[in-house]
C-alpha positions in Angstrom: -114.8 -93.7 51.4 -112.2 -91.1 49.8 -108.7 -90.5 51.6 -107.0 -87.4 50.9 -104.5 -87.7 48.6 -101.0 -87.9 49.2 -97.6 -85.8 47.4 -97.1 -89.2 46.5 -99.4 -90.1 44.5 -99.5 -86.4 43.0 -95.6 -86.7 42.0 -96.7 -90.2 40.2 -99.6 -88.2 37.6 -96.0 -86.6 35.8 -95.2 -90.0 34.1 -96.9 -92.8 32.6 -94.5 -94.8 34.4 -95.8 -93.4 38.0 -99.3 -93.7 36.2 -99.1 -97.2 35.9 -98.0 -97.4 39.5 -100.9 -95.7 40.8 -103.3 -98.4 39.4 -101.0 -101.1 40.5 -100.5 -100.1 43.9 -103.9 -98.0 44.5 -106.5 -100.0 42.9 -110.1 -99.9 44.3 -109.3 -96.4 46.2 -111.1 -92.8 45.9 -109.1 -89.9 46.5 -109.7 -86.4 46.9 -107.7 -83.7 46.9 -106.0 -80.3 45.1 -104.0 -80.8 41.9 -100.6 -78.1 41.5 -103.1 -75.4 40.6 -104.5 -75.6 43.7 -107.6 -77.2 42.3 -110.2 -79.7 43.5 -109.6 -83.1 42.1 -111.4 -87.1 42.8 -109.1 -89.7 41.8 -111.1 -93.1 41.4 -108.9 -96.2 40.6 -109.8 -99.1 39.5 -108.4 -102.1 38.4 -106.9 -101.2 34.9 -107.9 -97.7 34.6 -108.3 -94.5 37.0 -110.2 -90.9 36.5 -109.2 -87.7 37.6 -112.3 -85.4 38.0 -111.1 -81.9 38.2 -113.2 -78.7 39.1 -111.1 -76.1 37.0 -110.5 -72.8 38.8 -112.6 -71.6 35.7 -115.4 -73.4 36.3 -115.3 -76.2 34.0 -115.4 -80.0 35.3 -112.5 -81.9 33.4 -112.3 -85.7 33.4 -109.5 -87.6 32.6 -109.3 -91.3 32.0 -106.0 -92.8 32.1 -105.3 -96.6 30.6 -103.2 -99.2 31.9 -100.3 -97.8 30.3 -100.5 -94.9 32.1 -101.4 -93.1 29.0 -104.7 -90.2 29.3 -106.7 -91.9 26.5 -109.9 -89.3 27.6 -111.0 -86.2 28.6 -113.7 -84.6 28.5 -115.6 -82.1 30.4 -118.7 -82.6 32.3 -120.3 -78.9 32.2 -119.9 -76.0 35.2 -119.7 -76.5 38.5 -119.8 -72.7 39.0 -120.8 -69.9 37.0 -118.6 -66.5 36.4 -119.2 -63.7 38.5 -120.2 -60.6 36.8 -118.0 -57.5 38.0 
């Protein structure tokens, strides 16, 4: 089941430092949430990795995968999840 996600674990996706933290001390959780541009995002964490799924205010699905060391050694975008209106 996914828990809302916390400022704290936001303020740790700035370094790889807090990256690393987040796998250490989250491991095996789902979070969901809003990123700093006020957009949806699932965290999944696992043991030496976690994704960020992000449904871009433009649409777009972004996935990041973050390493061990913190470091983002993916993205890549899963299609639309919703399509421009037309004015």
């Amino acid at each position: 089941m996914a828990t809302e996600i916390t400022k704290e674990v936001l303020d740790k996706f700035n370094t790889a430092e807090g990256r690393k933290d987040i796998i250490k001390d989250y491991a095996g959780n789902i979070f969901v949430g809003k990123n700093v541009d006020g957009e949806d995002i699932t965290v999944k964490i696992g043991d030496d990795r976690f994704a960020v799924t992000t449904y871009q205010n433009n649409g777009w699905i972004r996935v990041n995968e973050y390493n061990k060391l913190g470091q983002c050694d993916t993205e890549m975008y899963e299609g639309k999840w919703k399509e421009k209106k037309n004015d």
